[in-house]
N, C-alpha and C positions, 0 to 999 in steps of 0.2 A: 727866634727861639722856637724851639719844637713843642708841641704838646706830648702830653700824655699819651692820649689817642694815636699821633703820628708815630710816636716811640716805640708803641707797640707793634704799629704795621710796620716800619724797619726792621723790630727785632724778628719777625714772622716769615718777613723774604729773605732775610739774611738766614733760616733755620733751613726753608727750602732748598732755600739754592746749595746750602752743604749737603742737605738728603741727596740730592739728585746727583750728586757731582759721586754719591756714594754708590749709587746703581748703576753704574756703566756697563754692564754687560748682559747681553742676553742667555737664556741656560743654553745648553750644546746637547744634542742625541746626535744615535746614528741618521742615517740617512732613510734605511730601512731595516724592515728587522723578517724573521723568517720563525715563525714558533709549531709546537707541535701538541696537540690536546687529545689525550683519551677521550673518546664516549663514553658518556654517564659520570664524566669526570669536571673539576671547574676549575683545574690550573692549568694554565700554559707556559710552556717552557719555549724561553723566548733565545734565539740566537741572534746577534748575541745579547745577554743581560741589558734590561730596560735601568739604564744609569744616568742622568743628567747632569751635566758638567758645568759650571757657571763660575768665571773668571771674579766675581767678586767675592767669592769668599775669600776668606773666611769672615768677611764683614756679615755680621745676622741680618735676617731678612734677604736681603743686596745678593748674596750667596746662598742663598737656601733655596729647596723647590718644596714648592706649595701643594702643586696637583698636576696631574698628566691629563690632560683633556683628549677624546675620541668622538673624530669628526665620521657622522655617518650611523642615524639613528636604528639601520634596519641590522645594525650588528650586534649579535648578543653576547656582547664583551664589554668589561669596563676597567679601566688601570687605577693603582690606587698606590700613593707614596707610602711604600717601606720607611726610611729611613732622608731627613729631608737635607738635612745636613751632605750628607754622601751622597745624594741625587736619587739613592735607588726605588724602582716603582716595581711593580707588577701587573701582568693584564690578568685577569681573569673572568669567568663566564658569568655570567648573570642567572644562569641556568642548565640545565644537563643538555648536553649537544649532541646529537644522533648525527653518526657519519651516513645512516642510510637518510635520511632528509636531505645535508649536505656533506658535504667530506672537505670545501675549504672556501675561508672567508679573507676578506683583504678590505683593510679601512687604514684610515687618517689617526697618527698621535702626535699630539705635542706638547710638550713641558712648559712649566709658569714657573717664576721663582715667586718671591713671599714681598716682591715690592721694597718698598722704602721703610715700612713700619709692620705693625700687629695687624695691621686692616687689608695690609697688600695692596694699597697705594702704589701708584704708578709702578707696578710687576712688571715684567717684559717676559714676551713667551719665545721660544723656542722656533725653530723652522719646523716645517709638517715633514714626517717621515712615513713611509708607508710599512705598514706592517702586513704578513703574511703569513697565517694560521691555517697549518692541514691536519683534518681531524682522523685521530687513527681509530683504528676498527677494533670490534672485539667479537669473538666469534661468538656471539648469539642465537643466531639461527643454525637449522640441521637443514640436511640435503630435502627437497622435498621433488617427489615423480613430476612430470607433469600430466602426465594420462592416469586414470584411476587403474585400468589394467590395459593389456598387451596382446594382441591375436594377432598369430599368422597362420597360412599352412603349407604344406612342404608336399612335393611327391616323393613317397619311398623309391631309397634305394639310390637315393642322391648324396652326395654331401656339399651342404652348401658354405659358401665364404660366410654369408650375412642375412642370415635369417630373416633380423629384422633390428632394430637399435630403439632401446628405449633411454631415458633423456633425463636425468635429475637437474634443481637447479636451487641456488641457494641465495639468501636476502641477505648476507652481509656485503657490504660494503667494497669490502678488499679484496683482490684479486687471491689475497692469501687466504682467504674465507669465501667468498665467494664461487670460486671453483670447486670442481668436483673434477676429483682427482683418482677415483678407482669406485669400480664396481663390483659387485661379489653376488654368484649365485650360492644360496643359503639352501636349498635342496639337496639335496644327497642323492647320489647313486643315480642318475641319470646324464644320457649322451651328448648332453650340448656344453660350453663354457663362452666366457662373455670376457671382454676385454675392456681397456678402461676409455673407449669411448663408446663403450655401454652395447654394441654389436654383437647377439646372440648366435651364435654358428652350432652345427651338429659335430661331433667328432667321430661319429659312425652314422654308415646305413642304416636306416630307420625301415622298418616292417611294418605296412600295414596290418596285418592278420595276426602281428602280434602286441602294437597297440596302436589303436588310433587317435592319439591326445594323451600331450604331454602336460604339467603343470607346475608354473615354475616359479620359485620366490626368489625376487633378486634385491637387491639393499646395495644403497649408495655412500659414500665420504667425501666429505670435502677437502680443503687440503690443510684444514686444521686438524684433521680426524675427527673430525665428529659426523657422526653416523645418520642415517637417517630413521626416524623414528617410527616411520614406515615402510615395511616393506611392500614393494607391486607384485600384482599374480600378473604371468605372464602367458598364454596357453597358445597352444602351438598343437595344429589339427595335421594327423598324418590321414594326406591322399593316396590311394591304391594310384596304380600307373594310370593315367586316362589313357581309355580305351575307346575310341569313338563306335557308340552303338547309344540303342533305346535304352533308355532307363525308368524307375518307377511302374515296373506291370509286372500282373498276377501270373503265375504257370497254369493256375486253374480259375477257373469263371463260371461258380453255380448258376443254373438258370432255374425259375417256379416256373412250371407250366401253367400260363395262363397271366404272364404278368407283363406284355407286349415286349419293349424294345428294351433292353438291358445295354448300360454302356459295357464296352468289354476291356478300355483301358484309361478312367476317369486321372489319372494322376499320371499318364508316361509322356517322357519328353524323351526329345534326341540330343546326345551329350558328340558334340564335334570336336570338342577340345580346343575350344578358339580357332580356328581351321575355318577362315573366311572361303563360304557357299555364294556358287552363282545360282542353281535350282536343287530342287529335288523332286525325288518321283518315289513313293510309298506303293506297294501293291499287297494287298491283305486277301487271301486264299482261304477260303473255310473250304476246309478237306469232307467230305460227307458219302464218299465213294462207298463208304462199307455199313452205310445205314440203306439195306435193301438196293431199290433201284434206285440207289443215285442220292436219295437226300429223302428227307420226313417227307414222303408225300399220302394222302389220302388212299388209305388200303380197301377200299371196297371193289366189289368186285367189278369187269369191265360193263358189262349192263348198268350195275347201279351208276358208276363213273357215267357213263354215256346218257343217261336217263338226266342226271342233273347237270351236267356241261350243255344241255339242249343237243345232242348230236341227232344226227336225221335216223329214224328209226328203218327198219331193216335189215341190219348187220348182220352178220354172222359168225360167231366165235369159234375159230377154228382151232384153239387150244382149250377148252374148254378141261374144270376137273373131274377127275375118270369117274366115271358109276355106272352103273348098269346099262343105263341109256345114252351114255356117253364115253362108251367103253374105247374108241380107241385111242385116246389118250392113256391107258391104265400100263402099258407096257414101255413108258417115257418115264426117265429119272423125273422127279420132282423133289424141290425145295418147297416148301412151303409156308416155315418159318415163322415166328412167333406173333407176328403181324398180320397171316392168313391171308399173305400174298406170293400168292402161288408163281412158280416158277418152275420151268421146266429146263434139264442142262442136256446136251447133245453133246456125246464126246467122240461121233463118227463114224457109228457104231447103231446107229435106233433114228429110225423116222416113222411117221403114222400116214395112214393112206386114208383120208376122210370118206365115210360112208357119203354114195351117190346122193341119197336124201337130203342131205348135208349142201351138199354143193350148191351155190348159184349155176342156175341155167347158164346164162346168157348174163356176159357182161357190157355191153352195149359199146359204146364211146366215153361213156362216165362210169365213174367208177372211185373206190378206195379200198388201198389196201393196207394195214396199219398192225404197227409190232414194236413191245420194248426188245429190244438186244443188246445184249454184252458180246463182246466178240475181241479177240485178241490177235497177234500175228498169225498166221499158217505156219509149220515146221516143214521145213525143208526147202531144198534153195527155189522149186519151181512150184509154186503152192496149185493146188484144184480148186477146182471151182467149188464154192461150198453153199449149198442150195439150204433156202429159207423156205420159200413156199415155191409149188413146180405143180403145173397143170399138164399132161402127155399123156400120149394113145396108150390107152391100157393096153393094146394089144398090136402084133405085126406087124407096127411101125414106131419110128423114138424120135416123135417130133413133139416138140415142145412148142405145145400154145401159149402159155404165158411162165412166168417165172421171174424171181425175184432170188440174187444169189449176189456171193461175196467173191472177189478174185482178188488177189494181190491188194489187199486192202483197197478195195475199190468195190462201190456197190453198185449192182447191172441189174436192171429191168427190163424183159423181155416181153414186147407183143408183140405179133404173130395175127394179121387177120387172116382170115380165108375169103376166097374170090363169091364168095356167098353177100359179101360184105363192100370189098373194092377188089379190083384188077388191078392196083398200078403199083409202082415201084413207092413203099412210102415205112417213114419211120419205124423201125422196130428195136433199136436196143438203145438203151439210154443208160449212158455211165455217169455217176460221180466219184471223186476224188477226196474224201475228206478223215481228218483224222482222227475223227470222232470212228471211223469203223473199226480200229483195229488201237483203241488205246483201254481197253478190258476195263472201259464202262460203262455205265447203261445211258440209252438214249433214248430216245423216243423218234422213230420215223413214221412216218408217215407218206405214201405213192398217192395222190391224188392225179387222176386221168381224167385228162379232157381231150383227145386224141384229136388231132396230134400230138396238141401239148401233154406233158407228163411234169409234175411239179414234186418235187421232194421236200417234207421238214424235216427237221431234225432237231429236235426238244424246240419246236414250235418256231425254227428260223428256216426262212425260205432258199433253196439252193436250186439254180439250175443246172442242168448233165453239163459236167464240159466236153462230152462226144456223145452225138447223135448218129448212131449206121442206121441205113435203108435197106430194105428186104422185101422179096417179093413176098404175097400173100401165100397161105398153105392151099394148097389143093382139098376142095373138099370131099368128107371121105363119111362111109356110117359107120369108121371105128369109135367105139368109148373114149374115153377121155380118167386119166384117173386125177385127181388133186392128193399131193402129198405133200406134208409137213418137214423138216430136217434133212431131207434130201428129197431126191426126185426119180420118178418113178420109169424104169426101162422093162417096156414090155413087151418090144421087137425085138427081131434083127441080134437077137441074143439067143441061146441053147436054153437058158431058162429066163426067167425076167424075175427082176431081182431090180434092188434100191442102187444108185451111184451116187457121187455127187454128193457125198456126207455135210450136214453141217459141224462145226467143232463152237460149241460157245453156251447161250442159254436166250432161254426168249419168253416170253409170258403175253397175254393178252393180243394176241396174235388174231385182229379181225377180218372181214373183207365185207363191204358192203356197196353190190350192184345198180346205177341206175340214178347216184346221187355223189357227190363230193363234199368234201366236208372244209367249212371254214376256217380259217385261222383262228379266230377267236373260240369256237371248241376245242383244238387242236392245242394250242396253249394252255385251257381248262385241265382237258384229260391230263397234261404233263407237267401240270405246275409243282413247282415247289410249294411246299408250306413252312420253309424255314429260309435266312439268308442274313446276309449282311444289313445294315441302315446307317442312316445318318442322322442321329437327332438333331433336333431342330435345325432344318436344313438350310431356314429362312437367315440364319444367324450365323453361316457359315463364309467368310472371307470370300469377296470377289475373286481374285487374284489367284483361289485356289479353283482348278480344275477337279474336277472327277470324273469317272465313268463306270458303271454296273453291267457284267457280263449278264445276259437274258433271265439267268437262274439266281441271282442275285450272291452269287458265289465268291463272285472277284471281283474286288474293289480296287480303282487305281485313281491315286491323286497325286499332283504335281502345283509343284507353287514355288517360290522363288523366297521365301521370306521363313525364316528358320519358327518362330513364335508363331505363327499362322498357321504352317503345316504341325506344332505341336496341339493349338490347338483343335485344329480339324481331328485329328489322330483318339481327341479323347472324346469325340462324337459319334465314334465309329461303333454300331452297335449290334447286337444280336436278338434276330426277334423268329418267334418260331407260332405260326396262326392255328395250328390244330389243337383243337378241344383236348386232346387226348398226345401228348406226342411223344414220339415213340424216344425212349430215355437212353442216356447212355452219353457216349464220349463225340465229342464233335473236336474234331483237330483244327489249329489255326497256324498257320505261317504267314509273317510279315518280311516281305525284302524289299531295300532300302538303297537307291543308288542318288550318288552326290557327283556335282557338277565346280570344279573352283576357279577362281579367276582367274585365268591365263598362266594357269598351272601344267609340268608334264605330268605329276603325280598326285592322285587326289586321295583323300584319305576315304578307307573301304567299311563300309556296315555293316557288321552281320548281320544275317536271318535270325532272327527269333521264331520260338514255336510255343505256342500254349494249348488250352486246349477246354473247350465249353461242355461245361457236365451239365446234359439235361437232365431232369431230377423227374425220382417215379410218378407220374400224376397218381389221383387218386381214384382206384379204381370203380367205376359207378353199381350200383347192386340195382340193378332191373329188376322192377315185380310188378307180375300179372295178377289181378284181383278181380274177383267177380261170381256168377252165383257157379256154384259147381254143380248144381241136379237141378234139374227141372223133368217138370212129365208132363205131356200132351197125348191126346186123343189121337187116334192114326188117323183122323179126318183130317187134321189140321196139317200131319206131312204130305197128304195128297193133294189139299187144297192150295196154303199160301208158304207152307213151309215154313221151318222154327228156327228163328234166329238163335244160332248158337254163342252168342256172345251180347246178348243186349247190356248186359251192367258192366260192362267189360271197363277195365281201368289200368290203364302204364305208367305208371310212374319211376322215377330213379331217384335213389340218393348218394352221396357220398356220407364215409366218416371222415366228418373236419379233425380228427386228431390223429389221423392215417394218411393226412398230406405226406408229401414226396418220401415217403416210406421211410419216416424217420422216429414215426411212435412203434415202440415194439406192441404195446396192450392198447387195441384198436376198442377196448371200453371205454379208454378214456375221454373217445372223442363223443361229438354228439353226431345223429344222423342230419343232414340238411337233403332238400329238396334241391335238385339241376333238370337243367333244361337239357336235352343233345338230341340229336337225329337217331333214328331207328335205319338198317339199310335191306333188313329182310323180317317178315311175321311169316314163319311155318305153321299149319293146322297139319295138322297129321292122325288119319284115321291109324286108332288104335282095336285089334283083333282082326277081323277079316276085312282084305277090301271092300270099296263099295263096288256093286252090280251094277256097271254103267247100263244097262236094259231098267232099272228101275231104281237105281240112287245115286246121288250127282251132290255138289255142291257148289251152289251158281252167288252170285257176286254182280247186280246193276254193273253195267260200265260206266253209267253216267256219274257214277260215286265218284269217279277215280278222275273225274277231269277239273284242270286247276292242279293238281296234284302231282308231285314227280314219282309217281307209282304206277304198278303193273302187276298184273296176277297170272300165273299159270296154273291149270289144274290139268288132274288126274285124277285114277282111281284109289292113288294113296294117300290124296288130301289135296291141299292148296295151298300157294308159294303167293305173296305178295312183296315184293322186291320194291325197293327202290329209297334214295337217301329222302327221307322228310323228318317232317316232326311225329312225336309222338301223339299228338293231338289224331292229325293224319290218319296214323294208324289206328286211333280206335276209332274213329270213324269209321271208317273203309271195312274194318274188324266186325264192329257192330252189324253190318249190311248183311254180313255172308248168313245165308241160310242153308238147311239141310232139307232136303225134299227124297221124299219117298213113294213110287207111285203102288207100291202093293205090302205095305209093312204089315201084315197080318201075320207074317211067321217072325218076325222080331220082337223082342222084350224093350230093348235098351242098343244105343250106341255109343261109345265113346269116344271124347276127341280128344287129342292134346295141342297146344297151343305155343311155340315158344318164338322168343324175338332176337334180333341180335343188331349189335353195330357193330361195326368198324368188322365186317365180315369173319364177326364169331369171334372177334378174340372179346367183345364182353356178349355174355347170354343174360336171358333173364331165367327165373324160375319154369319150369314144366307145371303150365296148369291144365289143369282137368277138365272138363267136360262131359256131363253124361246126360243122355238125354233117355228117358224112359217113356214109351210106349203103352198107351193104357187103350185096350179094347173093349169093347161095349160093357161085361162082365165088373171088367176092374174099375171102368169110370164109378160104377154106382157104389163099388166098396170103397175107391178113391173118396166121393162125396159125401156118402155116410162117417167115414172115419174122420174127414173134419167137422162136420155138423157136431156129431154125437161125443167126441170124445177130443175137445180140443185140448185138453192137458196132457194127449203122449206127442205131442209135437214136440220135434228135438231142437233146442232154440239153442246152438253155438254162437258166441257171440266174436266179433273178430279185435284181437289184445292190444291194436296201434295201426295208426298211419287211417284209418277211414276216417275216424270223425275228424280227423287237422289236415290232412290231406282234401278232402273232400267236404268242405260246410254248408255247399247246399244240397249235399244229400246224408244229414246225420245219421248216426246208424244208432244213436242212443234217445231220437227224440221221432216219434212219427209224423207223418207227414198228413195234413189233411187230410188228403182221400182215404189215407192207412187208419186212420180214425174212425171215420164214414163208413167204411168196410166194416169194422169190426162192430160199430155200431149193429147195421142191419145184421149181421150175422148174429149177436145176442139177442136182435127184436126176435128172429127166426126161433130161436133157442125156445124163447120164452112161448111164444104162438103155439108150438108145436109142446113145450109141457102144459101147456092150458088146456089143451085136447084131449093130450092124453090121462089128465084129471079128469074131465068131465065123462071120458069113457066109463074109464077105469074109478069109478066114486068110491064102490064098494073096499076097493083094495087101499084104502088111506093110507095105509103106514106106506106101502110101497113107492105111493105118487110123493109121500114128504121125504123118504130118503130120495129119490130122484132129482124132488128138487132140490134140495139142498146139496147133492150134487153136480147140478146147474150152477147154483149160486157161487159156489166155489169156483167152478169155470170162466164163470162172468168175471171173475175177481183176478185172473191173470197176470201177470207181469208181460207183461208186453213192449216194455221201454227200449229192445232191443229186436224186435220183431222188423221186419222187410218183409212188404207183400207185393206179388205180382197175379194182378189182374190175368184170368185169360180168359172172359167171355164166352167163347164159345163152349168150352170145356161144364164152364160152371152153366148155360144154362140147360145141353143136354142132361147134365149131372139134377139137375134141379126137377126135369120132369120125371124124370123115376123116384123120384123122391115124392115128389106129389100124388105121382100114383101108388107107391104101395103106400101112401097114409090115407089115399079111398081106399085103398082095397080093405085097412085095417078100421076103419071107420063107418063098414055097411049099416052098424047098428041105431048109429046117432046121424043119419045120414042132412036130413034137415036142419039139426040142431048146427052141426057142423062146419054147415055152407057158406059164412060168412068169414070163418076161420081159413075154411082151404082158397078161398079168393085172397086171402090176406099173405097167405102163406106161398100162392103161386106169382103173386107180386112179388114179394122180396126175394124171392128166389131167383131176381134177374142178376140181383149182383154175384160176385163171385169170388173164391178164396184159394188158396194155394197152400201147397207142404212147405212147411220152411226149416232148410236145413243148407247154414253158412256152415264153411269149414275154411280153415288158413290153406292156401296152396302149399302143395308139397315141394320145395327147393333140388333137385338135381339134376344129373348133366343132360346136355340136351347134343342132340347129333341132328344133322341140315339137312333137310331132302332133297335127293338128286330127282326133277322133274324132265319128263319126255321133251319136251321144248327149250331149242337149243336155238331159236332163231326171237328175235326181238323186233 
């Protein structure tokens, strides 16, 4: 019999086993499924429809679906039963899905039915299908550039396919958003258009001259249309044609006088136009042919010139300018030119015949003969000989002892011994070939003879003849001899004698100097430039690049192989000009330029450039003579040691800093300053009648003048000190000069005048004065009386600028010790001498107290502006007449006295002077032409 208990676990397996026999089938899907999702969306649309099919319905439970399970955690998707009965589900997103993250996902599903009962006991699931979800796109983003903007540049006068192509690009997802589907220029009225893969082209020739830059807004779409939110600037630079030549330099290049080496093109480079170079070669020309002779050089005259290059003294200037004692130069053109460098022109037609005086004697074996010349072709097809300098028989015969002449542009030097000298067959003409003689610009030559040999310079470069002829020696004869200048002298063998042999050209400083030769290093001096090309910092200048400097530093040439090198070298290239003073104006430049390419037939060509250096006005210096203007001495003292005319003597110059390179018009505005510069000549010049060389002279130590590149000539119309130094120099050498007179008893007074110059007269200084008065035995005593007795009519001018700041240790507002002491003893004197004459004169009271009280006033002087010159001798013959007429008026009190007049002939050793400063007078001064014409 069963239990209880057992009855029940029968009736419990017998309940199952109908459950189970009631689930027999598992739910059914597809196999796979294919869906499609908007962005920012969370349904999917599934092909085909998520339906699950299960064989046991319509039994509940057994038939139903419970849930869709999705295998594969990393998918943001979950399904969910619709409808459980009908199988159907749905997937959807668990969250918004961005196609730009991903655009498609692919996972596991599979269906559950609902089991046996409410709990879903023993459920059976489904087979796994795959499902397959692409997410579609939505046009959210706009087109965006990828460059913030766009450059190109074009040469006018092109038209191109493709300028250049700028590029939009877009962040959706889909091809149908994501592309960029047309581009648009948004500017108006301009010559380019743009296609839709964004390629800018021109649709006409472009003008550089009439604009050079374009600018352009272009906007993009995608293939949604939607636009971009930005537009790009696109800019587009019109180039002129390349032209291969220099670019970046000035047409003009101010220069300050006095500022050394100026670059002349700090920014130029050479533009080849991509035109691969194998070298180059640059040559730069500064043109200076029309600044006088040849280039800024030193204008003084050929003495001074020869005095400070050291050249060997003796010379003799055979062009010398005309004047009285140098007259036969007065009937030759002359240029002479703002520079006061003289030049004489020959147009074939005038030569001068050198006075005998004049001539060297005897020119020995050694010897020089030197001359600037300009000299151009000869006219006509067979040209003459065209004579420079010519030495021949003055008279009944027309032989030519020496000579120096031009032929077919060829220069011929003739010597000529006589049998006085040698017998044999030996050199006499000596030819050169060069093209300095006939290219009509100035040179500088130079004959230097050491016989046989004969050497040539030429602007200080050495040439030998390239033909030497042999000649016998001349027969010796006691005809004269004449020397002549511009052609050469026929004065045989002719109906009358008369000049041949014309020069046609110009020539200046033409010397000849017997018995000595002159070195290369003077010979370079006398003819140097003082302006030229440079290379700053030269240390810093490219191996690789070559240079070379012609002698005058004229023409520059450099070659190098590396395009950046030779630009930089180019901007090193400088302009430098050494004279204090240089002479202003236009300086011309040409650069040419030749290029070398790599195994090319054709290369491409440079042009020449031309600019051109403006020296600017320096500032002109105002020379002033300062010093006493009167003095008076006793005529003992011109027969004795003689009176320096110029002891306080003072040169100074200044400029106005506000009248630099002449570009303040109101020269108030500047201030005066103090300069330094050379002096090249001090004339003294007797003013009224000359002096009586038999009894008045004015002599000059020679030993002053050694150390020193000066030199004096005198006469009876004054004295000439030449020579380039300093101003210092010159007052020195100034101070020295004294005036002697051996019988001045019929003279009162002499006058001198005084004036200076550099840069031979083109600056002067002031005309100062000098007067020297003459006092004989008579006038000394009224001379000394009238300073004793009556020091208050002394004329005390004071001088308004430039002594006391120029000069501080010799102020002109404060005296100087001894000028104190002086005046001291002169008011002890004062006083000694009114004491005396109280004690004479007792009775006369009132007289003796106006007297003194007009002493006392005396005593009381302003004196702060006083300069006194001592002159001993004066003051003590002055002093014993004075002594004696105060015994002779003193007989009475003759005892009483005697302690007085010994006091009185003591202090009477010192001595006093007239004083009367006055400003020098400023006007034009004219040069003395001196007898002496050899150095």
């Amino acid at each position: 019999m069963l239990t209880a208990t057992g009855l029940l676990a029968v009736v419990a397996l017998g309940l199952s086993a109908a459950h189970s026999k009631v689930n027999k089938h598992k739910p059914w899907i597809e196999t796979s499924y294919h869906g499609v999702i908007t962005e920012n969306t969370d349904v999917v649309l599934l092909d085909p429809p998520l339906v699950a099919l299960d064989k046991d319905a319509p039994i509940p439970y057994a038939g139903e679906i419970c849930a869709f399970n999705i295998h594969g955690l990393e998918a943001p998707f979950e399904a969910v039963v619709l409808n459980g009965t009908s199988g159907e589900g749905q997937v959807r997103a668990r969250g918004l899905v961005d196609c730009e993250l991903q655009k498609e996902y692919t996972f596991i599903i599979q269906a559950h039915d609902c089991g046996s009962g409410p709990g879903g006991t023993d459920g059976k699931k489904s087979h796994k299908a795959v499902v397959h979800i692409q997410v579609n796109d939505v046009n959210e983003f706009a087109p965006v550039f990828r460059e913030p903007q766009y450059q190109a540049a074009v040469t006018e006068g092109k038209i191109y396919d493709n300028i250049l192509q700028v590029e939009a690009t877009d962040q959706d997802c889909s091809p149908q958003y994501s592309q960029i589907c047309n581009y648009q220029i948004t500017t108006t009225n301009i010559p380019f258009a743009i296609d839709r893969n964004g390629n800018i082209r021109n649709t006409e020739k472009l003008i550089y001259d009439e604009k050079q830059q374009y600018e352009i807004q272009v906007t993009a779409w995608d293939c949604g249309q939607k636009r971009a939110l930005h537009s790009v600037l696109v800019r587009i630079d019109v180039k002129p044609v390349c032209k291969p030549g220099w670019q970046g330099w000035n047409k003009r290049v101010d220069y300050e006088p006095g500022t050394g080496s100026k670059p002349l093109f700090p920014k130029m480079h050479l533009e080849t136009c991509g035109g691969p170079l194998s070298s180059l070669r640059t040559t730069v020309d500064l043109l200076t042919s029309h600044i006088r002779k040849g280039c800024d050089r030193e204008t003084y005259t050929e003495k001074s010139m020869q005095k400070l290059c050291g050249a060997s003294s003796g010379s003799t200037d055979l062009l010398p300018a005309p004047s009285a004692a140098t007259n036969w130069t007065t009937s030759l053109m002359t240029d002479s030119g703002k520079d006061s460098d003289l030049i004489f022109k020959f147009d074939g037609h005038q030569a001068a015949k050198i006075p005998d005086w004049v001539v060297p004697q005897k020119l020995m074996d050694q010897f020089t003969i030197a001359t600037w010349m300009k000299h151009g072709p000869s006219p006509g097809l067979r040209a003459e000989k065209e004579t420079l300098l010519c030495n021949s028989d003055k008279t009944e015969m027309n032989r030519h002892h020496y000579s120096l002449y031009v032929h077919n542009c060829r220069l011929v030097f003739l010597l000529r011994r006589d049998f006085t000298q040698m017998d044999t067959f030996r050199p006499a003409e000596f030819h050169w070939k060069l093209d300095q003689i006939c290219d009509k610009e100035w040179h500088y030559y130079v004959v230097n003879v050491e016989f046989p040999a004969v050497t040539l310079y030429v602007d200080g470069v050495t040439f030998d003849p390239y033909l030497v002829t042999d000649d016998w020696p001349i027969h010796p004869s006691q005809i004269d001899v004449q020397l002549t200048v511009g052609a050469c002298w026929q004065g045989g063998e002719v109906t009358k004698p008369r000049f041949t042999q014309y020069f046609r050209g110009s020539l200046s400083g033409m010397t000849i100097r017997p018995g000595k030769i002159e070195s290369q290093k003077v010979i370079s001096c006398l003819q140097a430039c003082k302006e030229g090309l440079d290379i700053n910092s030269l240390e810093s200048l490219d191996k690789s690049i070559k240079f070379h400097f012609n002698p005058a530093q004229s023409k520059l040439v450099m070659e190098g192989e590396d395009l950046e090198n030779m630009n930089t070298a180019m901007k090193k290239v400088s302009y430098i000009n050494s004279r204090q003073f240089p002479t202003p104006g236009v300086r011309h430049l040409r650069i040419s330029t030749t290029v070398q390419c790599f195994g090319e037939d054709t290369c491409i060509t440079i042009p020449d450039i031309e600019a051109v250096v403006m020296v600017l006005q320096p500032s002109e210096p105002r020379i002033t003579i300062t010093g006493m203007e009167r003095q008076s001495h006793p005529a003992s003292d011109l027969r004795a040691q003689g009176v320096a005319l110029f002891r306080q003597l003072h040169i100074i110059s200044s400029v106005n800093t506000g009248d630099t390179a002449a570009h303040s018009t109101d020269k108030r505005q500047g201030i005066l300053e103090e300069i330094i510069h050379n002096l090249d000549y001090c004339d003294i010049l007797v003013l009224g009648e000359e002096l009586r060389p038999d009894q008045e002279s004015l002599q000059l130590q020679r030993s002053i003048l050694h150390g020193k590149h000066l030199d004096a000539t005198n006469s009876t119309s004054g004295m000439s000190i030449y020579g380039v130094d300093s101003m210092a120099n010159y007052e020195e050498v100034i101070r020295e000069v004294h005036y002697y007179n051996l019988r001045p008893e019929d003279l009162t007074e002499r006058r001198f005048r005084l004036t200076c110059s550099e840069l031979n007269g083109r600056y002067t200084s002031n005309e100062f004065n000098s007067e020297v008065s003459i006092l004989h035995n008579s006038e000394v005593r009224a001379h000394v009386s009238q300073s004793v007795a009556a020091p208050q009519h002394m004329q005390l001018v004071h001088h308004p600028y430039m002594i006391d700041e120029l000069y501080p240790e010799h102020p002109s507002g404060v005296p100087s010790i001894a000028t104190m002491v002086i005046v001291m003893c002169i008011a002890s004197l004062v006083v000694v001498v009114v004491l005396g004459i109280y004690r004479i004169h007792l009775t006369h009271q009132q007289e003796v107290k106006l007297s003194a009280t007009s002493n006392e006033q005396d005593g009381n002087w302003d004196d702060s502006a006083l300069t006194i010159t001592v002159n001993p001798m004066e003051y003590a013959q002055a002093t014993e007449e004075v002594v004696t007429s105060e015994e002779e008026n003193e007989e009475e009190d003759e005892d009483e006295d005697e302690d007085e007049d010994d006091i009185t002939s003591a202090e009477s050793d010192d001595s006093e002077e007239e004083v009367d400063v006055q400003l020098p007078t400023v006007q034009g001064t004219k040069r003395l032409n001196w007898q002496k014409t050899t150095y």
